[in-house]
C-alpha positions as CSV (number, residue, x, y, z in Angstrom):
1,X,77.2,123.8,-81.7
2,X,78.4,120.9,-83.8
3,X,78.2,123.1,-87.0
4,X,81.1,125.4,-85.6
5,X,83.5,122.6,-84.8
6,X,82.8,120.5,-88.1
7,X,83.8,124.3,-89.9
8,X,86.8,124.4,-86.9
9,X,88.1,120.5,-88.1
10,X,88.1,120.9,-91.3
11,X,90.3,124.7,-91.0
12,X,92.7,123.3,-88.2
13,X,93.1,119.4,-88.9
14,X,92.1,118.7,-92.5
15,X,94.1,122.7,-93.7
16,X,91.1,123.1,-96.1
17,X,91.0,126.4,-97.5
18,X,88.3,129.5,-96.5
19,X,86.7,128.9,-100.1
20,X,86.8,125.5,-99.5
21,X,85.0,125.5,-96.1
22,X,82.2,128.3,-97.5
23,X,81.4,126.1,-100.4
24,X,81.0,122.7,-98.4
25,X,78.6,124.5,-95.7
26,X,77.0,127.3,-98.1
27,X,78.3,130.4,-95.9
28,X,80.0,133.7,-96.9
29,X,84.1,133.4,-96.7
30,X,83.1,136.2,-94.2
31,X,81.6,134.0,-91.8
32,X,84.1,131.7,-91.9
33,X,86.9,133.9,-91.2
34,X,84.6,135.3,-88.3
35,X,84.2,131.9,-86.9
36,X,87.8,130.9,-87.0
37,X,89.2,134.4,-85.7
38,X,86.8,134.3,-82.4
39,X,87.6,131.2,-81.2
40,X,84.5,130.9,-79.7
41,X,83.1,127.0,-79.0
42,X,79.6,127.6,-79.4
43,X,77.8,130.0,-81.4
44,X,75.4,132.8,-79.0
45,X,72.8,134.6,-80.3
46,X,71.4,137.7,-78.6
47,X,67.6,137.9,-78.6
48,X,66.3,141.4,-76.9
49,X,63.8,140.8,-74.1
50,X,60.6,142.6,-75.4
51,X,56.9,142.4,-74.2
52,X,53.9,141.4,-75.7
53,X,51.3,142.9,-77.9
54,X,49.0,140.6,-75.6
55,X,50.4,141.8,-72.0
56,X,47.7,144.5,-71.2
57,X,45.1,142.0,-72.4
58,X,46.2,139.0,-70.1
59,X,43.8,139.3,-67.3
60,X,40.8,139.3,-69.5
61,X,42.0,136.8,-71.7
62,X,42.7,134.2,-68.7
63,X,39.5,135.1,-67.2
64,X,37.7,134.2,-70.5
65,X,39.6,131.0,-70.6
66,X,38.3,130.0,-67.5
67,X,34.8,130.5,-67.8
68,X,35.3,128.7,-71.0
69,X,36.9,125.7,-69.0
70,X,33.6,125.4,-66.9
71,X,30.8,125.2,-69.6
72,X,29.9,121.7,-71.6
73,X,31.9,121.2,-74.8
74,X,28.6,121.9,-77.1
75,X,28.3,125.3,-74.8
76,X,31.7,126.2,-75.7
């Protein structure tokens, strides 16, 4: 992410302070420090794998779908 490695250049290269950093990209000093400590290149973030609301509807849905896919527009 090009957001971690602007915030990396301007710690490592340019020697600008934490403060300095978290008031150029609007972020808690926290996060910066966090940044720099984990020397990670590119940011992750973890999204659960969860299902649907819709999942034990699916068959019925599709099936309506298709019928609706064979009538005339003005029947639809």
């Amino acid at each position: 992410m090009a957001f971690l490695s602007i915030i990396r250049r301007w710690a490592l290269r340019e020697h600008l302070s934490i403060r300095e950093i978290a008031r150029r990209t609007k972020l808690s000093r926290n996060t910066i420090r966090k940044y720099l400590r984990s020397g990670a290149v590119e940011l992750e973030f973890k999204v659960a794998e969860r299902p649907s609301k819709l999942d034990p509807f699916a068959a019925k849905l599709s099936g309506w779908l298709k019928t609706e896919a064979g009538k005339s527009r003005k029947q639809r």
